[in-house]
N, C-alpha and C positions, 0 to 999 in steps of 0.2 A: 504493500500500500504506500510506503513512504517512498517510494520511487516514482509516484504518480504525481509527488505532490512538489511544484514549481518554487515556493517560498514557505515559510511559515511564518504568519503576520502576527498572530495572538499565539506568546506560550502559554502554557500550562499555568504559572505561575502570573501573569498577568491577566488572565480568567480569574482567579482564583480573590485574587487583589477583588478586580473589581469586584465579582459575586459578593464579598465581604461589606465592601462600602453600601453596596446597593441593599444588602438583607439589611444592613443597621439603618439605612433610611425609611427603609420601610416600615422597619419594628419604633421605630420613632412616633412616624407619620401616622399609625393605626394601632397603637396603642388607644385598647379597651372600645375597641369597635369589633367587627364581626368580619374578620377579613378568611375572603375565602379566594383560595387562588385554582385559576382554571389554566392547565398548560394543555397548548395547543400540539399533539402530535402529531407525524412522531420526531422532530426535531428538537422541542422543547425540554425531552425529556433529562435531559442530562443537564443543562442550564436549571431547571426548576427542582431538582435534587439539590443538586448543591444549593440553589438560594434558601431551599426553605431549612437547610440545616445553620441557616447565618440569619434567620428570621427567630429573635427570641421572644416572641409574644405567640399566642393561640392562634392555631389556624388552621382551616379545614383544604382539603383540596378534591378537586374533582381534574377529570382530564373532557378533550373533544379531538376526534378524530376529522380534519378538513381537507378538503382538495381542491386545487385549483392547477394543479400542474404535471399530474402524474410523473411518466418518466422525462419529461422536454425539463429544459433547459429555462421557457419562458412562462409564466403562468398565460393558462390559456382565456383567463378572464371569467369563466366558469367555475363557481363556486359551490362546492357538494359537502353537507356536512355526514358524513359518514360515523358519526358515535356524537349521540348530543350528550349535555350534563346528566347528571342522576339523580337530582334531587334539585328541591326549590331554590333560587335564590333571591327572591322575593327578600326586601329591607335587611338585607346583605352588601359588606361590603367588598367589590370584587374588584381582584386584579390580575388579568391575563398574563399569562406568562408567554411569551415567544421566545425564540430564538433569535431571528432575523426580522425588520420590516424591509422589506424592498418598494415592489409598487405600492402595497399596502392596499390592494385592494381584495386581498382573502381579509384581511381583518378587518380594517372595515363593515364588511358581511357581519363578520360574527361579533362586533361590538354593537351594530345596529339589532341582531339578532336578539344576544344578552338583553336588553336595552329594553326588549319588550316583556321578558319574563322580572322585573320591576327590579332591581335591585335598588338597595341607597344608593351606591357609587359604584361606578365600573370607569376602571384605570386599566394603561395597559403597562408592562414592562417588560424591556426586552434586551437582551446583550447585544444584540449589532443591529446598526442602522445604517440605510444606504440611503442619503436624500433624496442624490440627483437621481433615484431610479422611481421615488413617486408619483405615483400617479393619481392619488386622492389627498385630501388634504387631514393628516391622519400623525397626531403627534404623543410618544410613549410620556406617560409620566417620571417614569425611572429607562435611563437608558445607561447601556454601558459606554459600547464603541462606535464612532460612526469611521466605518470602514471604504475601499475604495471598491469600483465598481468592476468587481473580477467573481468569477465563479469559484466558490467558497465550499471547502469540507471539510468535517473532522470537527468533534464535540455536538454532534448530535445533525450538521450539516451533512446532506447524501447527495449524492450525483448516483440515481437508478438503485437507490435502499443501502451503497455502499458508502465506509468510510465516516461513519458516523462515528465509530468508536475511535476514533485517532481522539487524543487527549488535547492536543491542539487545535487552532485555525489557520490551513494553510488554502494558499492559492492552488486548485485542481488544474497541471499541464492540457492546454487547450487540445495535444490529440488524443488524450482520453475519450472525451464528453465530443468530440465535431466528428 
């Protein structure tokens, strides 16, 4: 796997940093409210393990299975949510977990979605952000990195379900994925 991979922009350690900073601001910001975090798979999942072990207040989590991209490279614009939440969150306070926003319009979908099942608050956060690739106008409350605009794997990031377990974030060599 590490042969595929062109640079490595976020170590291990530099995840790790941030995830810390970001759980202390949240257990700050939502202390003694009802925070319930919904990670979006399956990318999120390793970003939202680690955060919630750096989140020292109560919290509930739930997951959602979404698509917009299958195996390409570009989201196809087409939104399918494939595993909703499991329980209410009606006068809850929520905060999505992602991975990445790029164009941001898979989440968008699912914060308009959230948005109707009533919570108090719905926030989203997420370790990497790419501005210039949005396409809605769609801003995380906690974010990590805003990264450059390269096709990204490793720490829960896939190109076709691979490479998500690399512990870092490297740039994926373009004859991989073309």
């Amino acid at each position: 796997m590490t042969e595929d991979i062109k640079e490595v922009i976020l170590t291990e350690d530099k995840i790790g940093n941030m995830t810390s900073k970001i759980g202390e601001k949240i257990s700050n910001d939502y202390k003694g409210k009802d925070l319930v975090l919904i990670g979006i798979l399956k990318g999120s999942v390793m970003f939202m393990c680690d955060l919630m072990k750096k989140i020292t207040i109560p919290c509930s989590i739930d997951f959602m299975v979404v698509s917009s991209y299958g195996n390409a490279t570009e989201s196809t614009g087409k939104v399918k949510i494939l595993k909703d939440i499991d329980f209410s969150i009606e006068g809850k306070d929520i905060l999505i977990v992602e991975d990445i926003i790029d164009s941001g319009i898979t989440l968008s979908y699912v914060k308009e979605y959230l948005y109707l099942k009533k919570p108090r608050s719905l926030e989203i956060v997420t370790l990497l952000n790419k501005p210039e690739r949005r396409k809605v106008n769609l801003q995380p409350k906690y974010m990590g990195f805003n990264i450059p605009d390269a096709f990204l794997v490793g720490y829960g990031l896939d190109f076709a379900e691979k490479y998500r377990n690399l512990p870092y974030i490297g740039v994926l060599k373009e004859e991989v994925y073309k």
